[in-house]
N, CA, C and O of each residue as an XYZ file, in Angstrom:
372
protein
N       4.585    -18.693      7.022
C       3.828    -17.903      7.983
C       4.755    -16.886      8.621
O       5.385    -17.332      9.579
N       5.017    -15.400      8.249
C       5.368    -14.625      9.006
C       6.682    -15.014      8.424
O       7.390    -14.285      9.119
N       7.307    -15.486      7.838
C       8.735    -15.797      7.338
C       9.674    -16.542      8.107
O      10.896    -16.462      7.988
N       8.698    -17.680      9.349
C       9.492    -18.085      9.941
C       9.239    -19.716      9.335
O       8.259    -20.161      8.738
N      10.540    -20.414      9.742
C      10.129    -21.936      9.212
C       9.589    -22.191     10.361
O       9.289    -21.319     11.175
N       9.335    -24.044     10.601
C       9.168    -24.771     11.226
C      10.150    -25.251     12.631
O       9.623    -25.885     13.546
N      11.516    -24.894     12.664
C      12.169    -25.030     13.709
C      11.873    -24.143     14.571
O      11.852    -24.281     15.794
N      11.562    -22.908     13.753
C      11.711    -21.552     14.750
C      10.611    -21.859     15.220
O      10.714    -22.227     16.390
N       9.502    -21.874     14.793
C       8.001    -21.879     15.512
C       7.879    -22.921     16.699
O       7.271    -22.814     17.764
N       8.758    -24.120     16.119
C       9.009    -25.249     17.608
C       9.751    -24.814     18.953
O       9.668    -25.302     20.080
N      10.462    -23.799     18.502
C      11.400    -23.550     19.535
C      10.788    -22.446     20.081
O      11.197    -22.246     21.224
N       9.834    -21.524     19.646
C       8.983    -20.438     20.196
C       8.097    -20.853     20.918
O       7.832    -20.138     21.885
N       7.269    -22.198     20.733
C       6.666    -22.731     21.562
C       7.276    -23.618     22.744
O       6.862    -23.515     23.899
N       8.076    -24.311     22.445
C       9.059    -24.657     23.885
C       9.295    -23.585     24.688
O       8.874    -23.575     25.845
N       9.839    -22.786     24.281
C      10.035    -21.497     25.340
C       8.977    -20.878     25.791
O       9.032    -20.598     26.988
N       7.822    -20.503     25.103
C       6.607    -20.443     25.608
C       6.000    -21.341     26.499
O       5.339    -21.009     27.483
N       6.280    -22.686     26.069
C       6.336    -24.009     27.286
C       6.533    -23.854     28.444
O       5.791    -24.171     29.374
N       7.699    -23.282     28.486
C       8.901    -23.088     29.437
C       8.701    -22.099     30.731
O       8.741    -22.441     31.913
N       8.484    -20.841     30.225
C       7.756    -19.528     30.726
C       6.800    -19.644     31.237
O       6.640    -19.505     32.449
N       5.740    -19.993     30.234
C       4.287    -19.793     30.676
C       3.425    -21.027     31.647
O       2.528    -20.940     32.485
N       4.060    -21.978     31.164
C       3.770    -23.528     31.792
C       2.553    -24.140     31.048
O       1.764    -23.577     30.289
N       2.590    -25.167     31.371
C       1.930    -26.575     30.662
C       0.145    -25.924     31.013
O      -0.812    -25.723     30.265
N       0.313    -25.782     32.264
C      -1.498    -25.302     32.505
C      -1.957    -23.817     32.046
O      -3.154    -23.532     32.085
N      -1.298    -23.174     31.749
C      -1.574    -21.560     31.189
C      -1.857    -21.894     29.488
O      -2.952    -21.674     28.970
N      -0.541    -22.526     28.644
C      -0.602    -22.567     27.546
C      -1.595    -22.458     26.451
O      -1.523    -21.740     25.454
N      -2.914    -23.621     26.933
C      -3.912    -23.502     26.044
C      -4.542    -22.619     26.274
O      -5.200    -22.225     25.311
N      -4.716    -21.800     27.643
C      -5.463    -20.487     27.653
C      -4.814    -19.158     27.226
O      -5.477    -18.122     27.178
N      -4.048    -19.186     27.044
C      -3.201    -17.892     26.276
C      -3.613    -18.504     24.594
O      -4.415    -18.031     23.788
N      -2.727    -19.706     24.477
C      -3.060    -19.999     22.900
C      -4.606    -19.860     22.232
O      -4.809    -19.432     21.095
N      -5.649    -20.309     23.168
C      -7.213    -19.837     22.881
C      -7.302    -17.776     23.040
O      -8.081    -17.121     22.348
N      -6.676    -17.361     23.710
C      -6.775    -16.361     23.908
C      -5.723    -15.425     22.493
O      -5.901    -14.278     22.083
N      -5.064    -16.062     22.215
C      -4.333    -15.162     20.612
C      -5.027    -15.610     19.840
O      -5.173    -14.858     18.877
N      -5.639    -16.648     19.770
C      -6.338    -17.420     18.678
C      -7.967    -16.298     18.565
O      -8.458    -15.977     17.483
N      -8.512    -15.901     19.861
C      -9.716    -14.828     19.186
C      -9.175    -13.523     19.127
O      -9.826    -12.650     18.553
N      -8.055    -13.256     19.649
C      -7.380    -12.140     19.231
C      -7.299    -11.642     17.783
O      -7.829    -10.649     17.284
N      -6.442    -12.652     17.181
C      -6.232    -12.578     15.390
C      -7.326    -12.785     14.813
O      -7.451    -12.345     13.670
N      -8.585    -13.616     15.526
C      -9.546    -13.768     14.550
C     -10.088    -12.265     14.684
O     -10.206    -11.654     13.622
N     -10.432    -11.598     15.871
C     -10.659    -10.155     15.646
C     -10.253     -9.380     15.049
O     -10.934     -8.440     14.638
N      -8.424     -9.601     14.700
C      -7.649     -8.502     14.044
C      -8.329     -8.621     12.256
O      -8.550     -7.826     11.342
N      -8.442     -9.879     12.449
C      -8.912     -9.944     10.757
C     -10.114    -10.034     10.466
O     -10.432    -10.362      9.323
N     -10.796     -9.841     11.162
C     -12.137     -9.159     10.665
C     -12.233     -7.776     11.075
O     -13.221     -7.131     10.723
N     -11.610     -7.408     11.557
C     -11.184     -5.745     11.580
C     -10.349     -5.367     10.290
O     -10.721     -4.520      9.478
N      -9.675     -5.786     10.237
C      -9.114     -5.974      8.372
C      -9.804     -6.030      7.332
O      -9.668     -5.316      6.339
N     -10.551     -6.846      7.491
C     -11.796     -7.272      6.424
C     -12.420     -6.402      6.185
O     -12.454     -5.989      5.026
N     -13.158     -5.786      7.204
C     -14.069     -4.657      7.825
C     -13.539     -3.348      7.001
O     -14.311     -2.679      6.314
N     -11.884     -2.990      7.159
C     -11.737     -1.411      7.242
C     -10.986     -1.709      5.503
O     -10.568     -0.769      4.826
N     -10.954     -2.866      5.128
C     -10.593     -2.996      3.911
C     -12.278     -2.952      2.864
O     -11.986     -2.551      1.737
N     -13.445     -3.174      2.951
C     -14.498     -2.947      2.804
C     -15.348     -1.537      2.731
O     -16.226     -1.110      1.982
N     -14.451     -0.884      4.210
C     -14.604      0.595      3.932
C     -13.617      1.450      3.034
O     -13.901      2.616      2.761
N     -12.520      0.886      2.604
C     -11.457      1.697      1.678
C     -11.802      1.359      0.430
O     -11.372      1.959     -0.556
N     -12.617      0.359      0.379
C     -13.197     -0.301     -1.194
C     -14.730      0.580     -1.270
O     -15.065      1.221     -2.266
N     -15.272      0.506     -0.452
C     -16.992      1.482     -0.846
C     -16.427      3.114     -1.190
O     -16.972      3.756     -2.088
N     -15.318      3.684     -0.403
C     -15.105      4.943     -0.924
C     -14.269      5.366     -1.820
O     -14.050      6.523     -2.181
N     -13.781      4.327     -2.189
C     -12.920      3.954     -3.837
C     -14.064      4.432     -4.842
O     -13.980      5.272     -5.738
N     -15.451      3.454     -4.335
C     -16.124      3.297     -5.061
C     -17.101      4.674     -5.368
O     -17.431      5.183     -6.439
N     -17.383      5.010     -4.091
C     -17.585      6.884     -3.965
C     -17.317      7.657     -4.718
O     -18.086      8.328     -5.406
N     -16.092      7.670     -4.690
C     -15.312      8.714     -5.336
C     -15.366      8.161     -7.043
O     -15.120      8.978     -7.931
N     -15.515      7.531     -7.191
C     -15.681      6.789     -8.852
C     -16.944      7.175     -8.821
O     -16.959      8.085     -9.651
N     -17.880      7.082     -8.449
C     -19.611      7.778     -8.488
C     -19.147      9.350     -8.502
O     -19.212      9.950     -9.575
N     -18.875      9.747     -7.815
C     -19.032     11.326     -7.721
C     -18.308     11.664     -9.031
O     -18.795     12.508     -9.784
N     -17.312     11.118     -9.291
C     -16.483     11.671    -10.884
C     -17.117     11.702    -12.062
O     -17.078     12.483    -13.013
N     -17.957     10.302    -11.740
C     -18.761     10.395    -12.859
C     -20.136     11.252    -13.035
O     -20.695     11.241    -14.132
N     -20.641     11.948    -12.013
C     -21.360     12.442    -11.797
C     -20.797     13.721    -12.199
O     -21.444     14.463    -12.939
N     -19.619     14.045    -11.760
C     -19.416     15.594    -11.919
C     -18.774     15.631    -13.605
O     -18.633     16.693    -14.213
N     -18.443     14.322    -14.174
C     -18.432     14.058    -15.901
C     -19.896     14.724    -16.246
O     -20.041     15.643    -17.052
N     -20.905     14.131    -15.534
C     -21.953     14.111    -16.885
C     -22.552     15.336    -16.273
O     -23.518     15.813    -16.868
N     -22.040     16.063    -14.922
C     -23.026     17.278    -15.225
C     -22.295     18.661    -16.118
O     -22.960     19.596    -16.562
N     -20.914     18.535    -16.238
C     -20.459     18.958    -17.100
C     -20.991     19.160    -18.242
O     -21.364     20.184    -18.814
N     -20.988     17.421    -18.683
C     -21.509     17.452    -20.401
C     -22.745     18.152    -20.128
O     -22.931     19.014    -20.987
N     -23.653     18.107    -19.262
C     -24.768     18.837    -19.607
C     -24.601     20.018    -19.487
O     -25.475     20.558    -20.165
N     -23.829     20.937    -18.897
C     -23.661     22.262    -19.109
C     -22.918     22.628    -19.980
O     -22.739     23.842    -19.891
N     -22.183     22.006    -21.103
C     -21.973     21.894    -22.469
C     -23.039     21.978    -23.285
O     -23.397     22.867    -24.058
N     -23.534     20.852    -22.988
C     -24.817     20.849    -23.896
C     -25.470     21.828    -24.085
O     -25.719     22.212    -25.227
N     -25.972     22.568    -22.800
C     -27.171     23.642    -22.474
C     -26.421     24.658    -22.875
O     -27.138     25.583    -23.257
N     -24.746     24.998    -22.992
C     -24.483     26.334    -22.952
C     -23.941     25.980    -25.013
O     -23.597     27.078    -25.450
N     -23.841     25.107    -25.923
C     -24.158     25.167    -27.004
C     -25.274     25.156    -27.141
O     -25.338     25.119    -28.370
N     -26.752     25.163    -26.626
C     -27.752     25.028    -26.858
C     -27.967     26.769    -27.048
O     -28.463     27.235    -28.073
N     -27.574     27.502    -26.055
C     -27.887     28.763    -25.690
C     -26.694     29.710    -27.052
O     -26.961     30.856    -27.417
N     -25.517     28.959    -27.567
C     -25.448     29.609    -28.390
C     -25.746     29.741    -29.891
O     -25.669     30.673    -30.692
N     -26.191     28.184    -29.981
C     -26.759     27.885    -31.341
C     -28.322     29.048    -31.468
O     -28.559     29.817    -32.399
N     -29.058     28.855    -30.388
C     -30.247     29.927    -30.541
C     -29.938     31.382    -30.740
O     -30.535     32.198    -31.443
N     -28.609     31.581    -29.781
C     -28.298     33.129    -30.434
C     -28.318     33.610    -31.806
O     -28.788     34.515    -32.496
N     -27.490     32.442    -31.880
C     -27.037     32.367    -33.547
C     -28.007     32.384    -34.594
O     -27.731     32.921    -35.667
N     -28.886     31.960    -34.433
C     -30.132     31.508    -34.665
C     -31.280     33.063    -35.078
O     -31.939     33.353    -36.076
N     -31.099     33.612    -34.012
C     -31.466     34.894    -33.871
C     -30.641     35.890    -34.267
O     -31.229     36.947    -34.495
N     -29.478     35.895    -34.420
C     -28.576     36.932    -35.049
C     -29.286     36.420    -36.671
O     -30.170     37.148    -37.124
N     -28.889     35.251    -37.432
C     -29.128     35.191    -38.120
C     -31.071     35.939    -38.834
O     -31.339     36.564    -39.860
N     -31.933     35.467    -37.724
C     -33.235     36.158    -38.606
C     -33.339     37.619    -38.158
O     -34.332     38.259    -38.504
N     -32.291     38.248    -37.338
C     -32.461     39.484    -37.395
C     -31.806     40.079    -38.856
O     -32.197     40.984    -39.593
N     -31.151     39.566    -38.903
C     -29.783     40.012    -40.369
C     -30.818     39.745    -41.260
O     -30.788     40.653    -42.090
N     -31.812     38.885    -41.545
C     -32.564     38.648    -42.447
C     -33.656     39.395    -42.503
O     -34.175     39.444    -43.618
N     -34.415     40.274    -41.253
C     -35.115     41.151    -41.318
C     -34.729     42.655    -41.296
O     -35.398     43.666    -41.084
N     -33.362     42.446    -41.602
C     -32.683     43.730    -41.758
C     -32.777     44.564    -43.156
O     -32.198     45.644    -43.271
């Protein structure tokens, strides 16, 4: 947890013991305890929003893929008919 062992965390709480006193303790310790639970669902939360506009931006790419291909499509469409027409003019020539 946090890279500390087990001595250190004993001795952080003795001194916290120490400081804060025997009757404060559990109300500070209840009081970090909804603290972090807030921090991490605020985490959760803004990690949820960096994942939907991941996901955004993967929609829009693909969107701006396929309207491409379709203006490929439509603009060989527009030259195959030219062609098309060059050719039966040459033939009614």
């Amino acid at each position: 947890m946090f890279g500390m062992s087990m001595p250190e965390l004993i001795l952080i709480f003795a001194i916290a013991l120490i400081v804060i006193g025997p009757k404060k303790l559990p109300d500070l310790a209840k009081t970090l305890g909804r603290a972090l639970g807030e921090l991490k669902q605020a985490t959760g939360e803004f990690k949820k929003t960096v994942m939907l506009d991941e996901e955004l931006d993967e929609v829009k790419n693909s969107i701006s893929d396929v309207k491409e291909s379709v203006k490929e499509a439509i603009d060989l469409k527009t030259v195959n008919k030219d062609d098309k027409q060059d050719d039966q003019n040459k033939k009614t020539e």
